[in-house]
C-alpha positions in Angstrom: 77.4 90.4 -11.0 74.8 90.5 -7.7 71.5 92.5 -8.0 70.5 93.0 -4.8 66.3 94.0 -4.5 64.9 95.6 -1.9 61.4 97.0 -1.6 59.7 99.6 0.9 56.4 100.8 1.7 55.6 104.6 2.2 51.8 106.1 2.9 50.3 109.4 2.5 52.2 112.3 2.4 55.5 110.4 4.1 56.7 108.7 0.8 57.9 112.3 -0.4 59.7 112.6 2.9 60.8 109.3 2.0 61.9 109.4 -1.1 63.9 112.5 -0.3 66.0 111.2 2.3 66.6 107.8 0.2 68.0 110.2 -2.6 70.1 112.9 -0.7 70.8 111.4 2.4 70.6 107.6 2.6 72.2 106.8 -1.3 75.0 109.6 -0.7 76.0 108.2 2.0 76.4 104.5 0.9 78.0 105.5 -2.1 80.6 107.4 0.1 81.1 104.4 1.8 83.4 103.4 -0.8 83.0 99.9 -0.7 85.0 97.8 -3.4 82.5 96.2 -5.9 79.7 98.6 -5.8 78.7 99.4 -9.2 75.4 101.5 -8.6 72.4 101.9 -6.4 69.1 102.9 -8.5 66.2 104.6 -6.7 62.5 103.4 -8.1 59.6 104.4 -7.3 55.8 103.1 -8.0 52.8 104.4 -9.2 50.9 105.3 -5.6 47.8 104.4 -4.8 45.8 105.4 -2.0 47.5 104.0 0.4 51.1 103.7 -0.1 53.8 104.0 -2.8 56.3 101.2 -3.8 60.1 102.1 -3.5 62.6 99.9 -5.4 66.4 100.2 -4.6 68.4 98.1 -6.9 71.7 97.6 -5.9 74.7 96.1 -8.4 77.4 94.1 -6.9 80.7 93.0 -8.7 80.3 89.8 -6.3 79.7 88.1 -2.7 82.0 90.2 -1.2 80.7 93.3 -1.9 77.7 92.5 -1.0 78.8 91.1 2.8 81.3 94.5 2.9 77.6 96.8 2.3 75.3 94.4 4.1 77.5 92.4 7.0 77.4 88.6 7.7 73.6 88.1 6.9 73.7 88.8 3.7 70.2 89.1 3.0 69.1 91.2 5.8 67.7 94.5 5.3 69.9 97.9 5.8 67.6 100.4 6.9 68.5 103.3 9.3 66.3 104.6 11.8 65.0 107.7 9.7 64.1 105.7 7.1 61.8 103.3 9.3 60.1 106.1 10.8 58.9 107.3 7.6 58.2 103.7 6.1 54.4 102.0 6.6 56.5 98.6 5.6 59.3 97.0 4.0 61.2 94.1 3.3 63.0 92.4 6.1 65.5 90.6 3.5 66.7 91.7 0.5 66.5 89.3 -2.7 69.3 88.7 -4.6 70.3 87.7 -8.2 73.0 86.5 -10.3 73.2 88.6 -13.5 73.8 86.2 -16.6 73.0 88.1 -19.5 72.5 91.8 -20.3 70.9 92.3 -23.6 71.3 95.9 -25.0 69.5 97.4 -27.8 72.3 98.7 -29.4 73.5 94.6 -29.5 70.2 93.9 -31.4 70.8 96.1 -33.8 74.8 94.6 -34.2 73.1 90.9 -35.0 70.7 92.6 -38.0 
């Protein structure tokens, strides 16, 4: 599996404008995208300071191809639409991507006992 990272910057009063579109407008409508080998898209979001507050969308990937079909040929380029950049102070201009190669669970832990 792919874990794709991406973070975003929202100040003041825009990151609940922000976070609102990410999580009924701009989530919805890449999980209605359908794309093969999209297992999830989680939403984060920092403590805020005075300034700005940290967003965090992780994104989970069966594999390469899933990643080109959401992102396009350069793979690690950002996917932001223009709503979204009008509310953001700054963000990422690449994503960062990560192989998963082990998931420990606490319910294994417990198993090994």
């Amino acid at each position: 599996m792919i874990l794709r990272v991406w973070h975003g910057w929202a100040a003041g009063a825009q990151a609940a404008a922000y976070e609102e579109l990410l999580n009924t407008t701009i989530a919805p409508g890449i999980l209605r995208r359908g794309i093969p080998g999209l297992r999830e898209l989680d939403v984060l979001r920092g403590a805020s300071d005075v300034d700005e507050t940290e967003f965090v969308t992780l994104m989970v990937f069966d594999d390469w191809a899933a990643v080109r079909e959401f992102a396009g040929d350069d793979l690690t380029g950002s996917v932001v639409p223009p709503a979204a950049r009008a509310l953001l102070s700054r963000y990422d201009e690449h994503a960062q991507h990560f192989e998963l190669v082990h998931r420990h669970r606490a319910d294994d832990s417990a198993r090994c006992a």
